[in-house]
N, C-alpha and C positions, 0 to 999 in steps of 0.2 A: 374581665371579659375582653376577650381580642374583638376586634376591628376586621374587615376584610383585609387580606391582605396587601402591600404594598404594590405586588405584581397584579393582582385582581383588580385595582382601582387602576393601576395604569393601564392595563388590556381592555378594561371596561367592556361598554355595551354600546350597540350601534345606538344612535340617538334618534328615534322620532320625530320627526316634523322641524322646524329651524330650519335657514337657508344652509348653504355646502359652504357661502364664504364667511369672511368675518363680517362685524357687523356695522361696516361702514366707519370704522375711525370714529373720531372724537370730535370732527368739525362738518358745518350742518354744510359744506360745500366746498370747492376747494377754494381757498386764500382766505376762507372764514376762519374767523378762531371760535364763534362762538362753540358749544358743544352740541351735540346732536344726541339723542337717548334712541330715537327711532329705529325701530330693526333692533334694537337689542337684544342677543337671543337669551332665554332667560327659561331654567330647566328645576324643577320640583322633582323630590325624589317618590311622590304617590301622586295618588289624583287627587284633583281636588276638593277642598270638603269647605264647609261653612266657615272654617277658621281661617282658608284663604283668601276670603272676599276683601278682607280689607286690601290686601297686599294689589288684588285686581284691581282697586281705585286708584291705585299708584301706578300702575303698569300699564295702566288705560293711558295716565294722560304721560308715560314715560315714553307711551309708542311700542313698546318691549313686543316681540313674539314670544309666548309660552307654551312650550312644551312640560309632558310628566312623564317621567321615571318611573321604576320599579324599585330603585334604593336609592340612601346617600353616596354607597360604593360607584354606583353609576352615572350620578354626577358628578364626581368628583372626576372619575375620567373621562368625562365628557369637558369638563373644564382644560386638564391634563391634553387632551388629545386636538382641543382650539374647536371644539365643534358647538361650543355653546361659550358663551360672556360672563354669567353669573350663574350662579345655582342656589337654590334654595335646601340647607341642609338641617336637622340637629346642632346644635354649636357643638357638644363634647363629642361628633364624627370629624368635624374640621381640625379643634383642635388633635384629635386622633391622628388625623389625615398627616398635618405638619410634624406630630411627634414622630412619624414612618420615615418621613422625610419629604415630603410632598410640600410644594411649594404653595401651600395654599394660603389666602388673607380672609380674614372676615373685615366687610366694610359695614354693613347694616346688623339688626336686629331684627327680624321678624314677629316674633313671637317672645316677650320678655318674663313667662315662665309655663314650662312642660303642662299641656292640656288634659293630660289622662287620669281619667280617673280608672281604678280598678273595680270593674262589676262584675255581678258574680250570677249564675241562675237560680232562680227562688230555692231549688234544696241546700245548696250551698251559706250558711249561715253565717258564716265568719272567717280567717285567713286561717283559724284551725282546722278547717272542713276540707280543707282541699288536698288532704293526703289521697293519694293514687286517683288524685282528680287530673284531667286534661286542662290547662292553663296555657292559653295562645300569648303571643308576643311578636310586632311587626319582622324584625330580621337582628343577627345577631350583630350583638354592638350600639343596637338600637334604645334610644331612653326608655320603649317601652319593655326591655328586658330587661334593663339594669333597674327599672323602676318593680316591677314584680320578684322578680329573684332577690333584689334588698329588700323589699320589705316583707317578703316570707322569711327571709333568714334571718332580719331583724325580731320578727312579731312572732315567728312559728316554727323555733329555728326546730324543734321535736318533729316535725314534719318535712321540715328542705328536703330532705334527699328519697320523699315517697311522692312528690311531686311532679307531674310529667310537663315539661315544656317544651312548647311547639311552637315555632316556629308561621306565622301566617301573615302574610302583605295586609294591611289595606284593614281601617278600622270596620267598615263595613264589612269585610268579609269576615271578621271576626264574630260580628256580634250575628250574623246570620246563623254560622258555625255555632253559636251558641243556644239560637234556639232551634237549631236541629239536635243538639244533643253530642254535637261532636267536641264542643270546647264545654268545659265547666265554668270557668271565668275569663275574665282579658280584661288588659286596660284597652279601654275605649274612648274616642271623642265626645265631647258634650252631645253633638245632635245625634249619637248612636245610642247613648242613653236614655235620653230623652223619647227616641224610636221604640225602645226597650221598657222603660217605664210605663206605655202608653198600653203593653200587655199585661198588662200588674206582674209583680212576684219579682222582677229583677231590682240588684241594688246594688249600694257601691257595697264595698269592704274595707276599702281603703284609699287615700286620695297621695298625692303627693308630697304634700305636709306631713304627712305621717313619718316620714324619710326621717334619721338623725341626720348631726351633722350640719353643713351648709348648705339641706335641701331645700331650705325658703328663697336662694341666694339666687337658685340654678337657672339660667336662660335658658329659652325652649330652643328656639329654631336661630338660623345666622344665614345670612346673606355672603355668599361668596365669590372668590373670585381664583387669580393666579396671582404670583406674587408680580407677574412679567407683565400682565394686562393691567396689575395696580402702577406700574411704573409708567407706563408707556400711555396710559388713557386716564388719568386721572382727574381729567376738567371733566371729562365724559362721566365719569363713577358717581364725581361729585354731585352731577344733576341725575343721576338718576338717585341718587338715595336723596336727593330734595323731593323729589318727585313721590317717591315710598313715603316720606314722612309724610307729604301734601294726602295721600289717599288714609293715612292714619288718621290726621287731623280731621280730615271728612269722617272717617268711621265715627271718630268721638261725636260730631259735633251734630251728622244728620242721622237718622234709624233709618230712616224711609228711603233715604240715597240707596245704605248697605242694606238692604232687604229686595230693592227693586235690583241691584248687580249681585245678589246671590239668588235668585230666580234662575239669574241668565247662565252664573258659574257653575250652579250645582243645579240642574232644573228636578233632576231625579227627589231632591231632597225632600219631603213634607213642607209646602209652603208655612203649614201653619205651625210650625214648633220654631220657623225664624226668628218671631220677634223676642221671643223666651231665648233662645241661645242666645242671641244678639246681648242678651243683659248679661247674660253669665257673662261675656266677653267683655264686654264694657265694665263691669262692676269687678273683673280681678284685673283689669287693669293690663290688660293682653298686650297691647301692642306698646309701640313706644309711643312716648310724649313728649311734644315742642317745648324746647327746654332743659330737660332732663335726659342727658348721653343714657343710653342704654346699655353700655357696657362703660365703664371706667377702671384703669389701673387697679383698684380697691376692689371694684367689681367680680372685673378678670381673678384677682388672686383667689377669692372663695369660692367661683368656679369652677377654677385648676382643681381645687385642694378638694373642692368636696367629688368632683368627677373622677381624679384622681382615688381617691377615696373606698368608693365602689368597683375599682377594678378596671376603669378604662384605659389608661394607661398605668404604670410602674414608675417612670420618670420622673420629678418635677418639673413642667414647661415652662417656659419663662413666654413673655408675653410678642414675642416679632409674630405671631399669627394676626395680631389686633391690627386695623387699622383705625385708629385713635382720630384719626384727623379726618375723616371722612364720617365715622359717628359720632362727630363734633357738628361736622357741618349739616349734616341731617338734622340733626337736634336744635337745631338754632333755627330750622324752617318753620313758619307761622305762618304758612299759606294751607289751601286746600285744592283739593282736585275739582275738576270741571264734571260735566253731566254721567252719571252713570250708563 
């Protein structure tokens, strides 16, 4: 599966909200050395949904401004073009990004494995059923395509090519799309499931375990950056993925913290299916842990190999995407964040 183009990530998309300058250097004043995270601009490729609340614990007490996208393409040149600091991506669009030639880094883990599940609408019985069915998928290049296209061709390979895939932003608009009748299935977020179950008749079909391969392996989301802002601001990078771990740590540790700052992030959302998602999240083990590097050498290569794998790139990458020493230093933080 191609990626957006190299020219399309460099031309990008204007960027919403975030200041016009950088974002104040790496020292909290001048002849300070300490670092500064404050003003950070800091850009998601969709809006936000329950699976980002942890990361807002961290961003809270990072200072970060947040802006949302419409893709990972469009973060990536918003990175590209100095209009935003970090970006919150897919890992296999980054690595994507660097195989193009895009000087991209990953410094954090967001998300240490793919959320979607595949749901399907109550006539829809199984991944055999979906021949000349409509099947959404956020944007191309995206895990949730490569996650339904493998595993129809895996599971249903007699049907792949009567299957229609579309293309649609934003796991909510999916699963809306689905109970209008215009999508048949899509992988979905847990709390659009969850929304979905609450009409009976909808269900999964398939999860992302289902995947061969080194699907168990795969990282969901990466924190990134440039490789010229990892060079040039790294006491800065360093505290703010202390600061991401610090709001993980908080997610593990309080419900009630991340229930009352997912109110505020996602207010649309159904209050009452928070504390139920909140478990799905916490009991697979979503975010990273003080401790344990989220990505490692070993990690990276089953990554590569199973992203690889599925048609994301053709190449074998070698690892200068990583930055190793910064999701070193995040993992080693044992603090937590302050008030939500």
């Amino acid at each position: 599966m191609a990626v957006a183009t190299t020219a399309a990530m460099a031309a990008g998309l204007t960027a919403c909200g975030g200041s016009n300058g950088g974002s104040g250097g790496a020292t909290a004043s001048s002849g300070s050395s300490t670092p500064t995270t404050s003003g950070m601009r800091v850009a998601y490729a969709s809006a936000l949904d329950p699976n980002d609340v942890a990361d807002q614990l961290g961003l809270d007490a990072a200072g970060a401004k947040v802006q949302t996208l419409n893709a990972d393409s469009a973060v990536i040149a918003g990175l590209q073009r100095g209009s935003i600091d970090v970006g919150n991506v897919d890992v296999n669009q980054a690595v994507a990004a660097r195989s193009k030639g895009l000087p991209i880094k990953i410094i954090y883990v967001a998300q240490t494995t793919p959320e979607y599940v595949f749901v399907a609408r109550p006539e829809v019985g199984s991944l055999a059923d979906l021949a000349g069915k409509n099947v959404g998928f956020q944007e191309r290049g995206s895990q949730t395509e490569l996650f339904v296209k493998n595993i129809v061709k895996e599971k249903a390979p007699a049907i792949y090519g009567k299957v229609k895939f579309l293309a649609l932003a934003e796991s909510s608009r999916r699963a809306q799309a689905m109970v209008a009748k215009r999508l048949d299935a899509s992988p979905l977020e847990s709390i659009n499931l969850a929304q979905l179950e609450k009409q009976g008749g909808y269900h999964q079909i398939a999860t992302w375990a289902d995947l061969s391969g080194d699907a168990s392996k795969a990282v969901g989301t990466a924190w990134i950056t440039t490789d010229k802002k990892y060079a040039s601001d790294k006491a800065q990078l360093t505290a703010f993925v202390k600061d991401l771990q610090k709001g993980y740590n908080r997610t593990y540790a309080d419900k009630a913290a991340w229930i009352a700052r997912a109110k505020k992030a996602v207010p649309d959302v159904d209050a009452s299916l928070l504390p139920a998602v909140y478990d799905i999240y916490v009991g697979r083990n979503m975010y990273p842990k003080s401790g344990t590097p989220a990505l490692t050498p070993e990690t990276y290569v089953a990554n590569e190999r199973f992203y690889r794998s599925v048609g994301e790139w053709t190449k074998q990458q070698d690892d200068s995407v990583m930055a190793y020493d910064l999701i070193d230093a995040g993992a080693a933080e044992t603090g937590t964040s302050g008030g939500a």
